[in-house]
C-alpha positions in Angstrom: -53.6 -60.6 -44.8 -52.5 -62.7 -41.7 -49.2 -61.9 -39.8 -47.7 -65.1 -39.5 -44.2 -64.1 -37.6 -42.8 -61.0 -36.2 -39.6 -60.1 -34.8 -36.9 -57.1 -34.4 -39.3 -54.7 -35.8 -40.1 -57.1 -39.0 -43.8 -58.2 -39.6 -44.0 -61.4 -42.3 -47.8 -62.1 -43.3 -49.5 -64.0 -46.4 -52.3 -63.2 -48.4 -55.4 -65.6 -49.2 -55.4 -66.6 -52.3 -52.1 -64.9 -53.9 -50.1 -64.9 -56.8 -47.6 -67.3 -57.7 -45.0 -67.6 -57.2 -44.8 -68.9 -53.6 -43.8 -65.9 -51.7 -44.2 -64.0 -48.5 -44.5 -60.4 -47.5 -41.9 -58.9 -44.8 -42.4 -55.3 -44.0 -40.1 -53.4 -42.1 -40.5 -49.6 -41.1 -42.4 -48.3 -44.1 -40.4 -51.1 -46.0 -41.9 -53.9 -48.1 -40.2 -56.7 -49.9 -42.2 -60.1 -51.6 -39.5 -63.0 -50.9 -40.4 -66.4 -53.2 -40.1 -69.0 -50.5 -38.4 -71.6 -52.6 -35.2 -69.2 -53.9 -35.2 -66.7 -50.7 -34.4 -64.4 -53.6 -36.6 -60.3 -53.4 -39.7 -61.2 -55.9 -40.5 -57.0 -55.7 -39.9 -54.3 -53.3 -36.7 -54.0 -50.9 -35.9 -53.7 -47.3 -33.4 -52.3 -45.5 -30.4 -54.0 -46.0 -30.0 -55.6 -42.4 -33.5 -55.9 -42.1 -33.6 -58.4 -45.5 -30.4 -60.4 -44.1 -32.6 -61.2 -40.8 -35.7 -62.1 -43.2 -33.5 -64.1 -44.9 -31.9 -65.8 -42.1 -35.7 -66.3 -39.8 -36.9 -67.7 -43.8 -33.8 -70.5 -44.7 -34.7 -72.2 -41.1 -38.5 -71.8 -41.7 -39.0 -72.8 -44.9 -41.1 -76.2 -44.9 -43.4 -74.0 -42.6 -43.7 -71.4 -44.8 -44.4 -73.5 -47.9 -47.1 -75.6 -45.7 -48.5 -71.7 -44.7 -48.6 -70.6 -48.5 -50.3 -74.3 -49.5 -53.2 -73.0 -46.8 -53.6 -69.5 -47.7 -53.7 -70.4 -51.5 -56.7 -73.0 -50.1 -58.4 -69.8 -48.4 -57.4 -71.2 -44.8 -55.3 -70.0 -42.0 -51.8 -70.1 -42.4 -50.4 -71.4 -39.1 -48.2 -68.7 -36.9 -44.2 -69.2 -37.2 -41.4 -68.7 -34.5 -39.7 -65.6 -34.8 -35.8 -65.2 -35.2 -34.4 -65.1 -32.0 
């Protein structure tokens, strides 16, 4: 599963070839929560709350990237690296 961004302790990364809906994975000390890309709304898991808010934040200003990302992994390509929150 590639990493795509990291930052504060947070790893977000996209699997080849997942599920729908369009969603990425952010882990966060032991932590995992699937966010759907289009809604920024928890698909499954949860996060520490201050951890989700800065997923949330890093994902509303990257969201074209991360739908262009999902469209490539879906393909079986590399999803391209994103900035991190600063």
């Amino acid at each position: 599963m590639p990493e795509i961004s990291r930052f504060f302790g947070v790893v977000i990364k996209m699997f080849y070839n997942d599920h729908q809906p369009p969603h990425f994975h952010a882990e966060y000390a032991g932590s995992e929560a699937l966010i759907v890309i289009d809604t920024l709304e928890v698909y499954r898991g949860e996060l520490p709350r201050r951890a989700l808010a800065l997923v949330l934040e890093w994902a509303a200003l990257h969201r074209d990237a991360l739908r262009e990302d999902w469209r490539l992994a879906r393909g079986g390509e590399l999803p391209r690296p994103i900035s991190p929150l600063e």
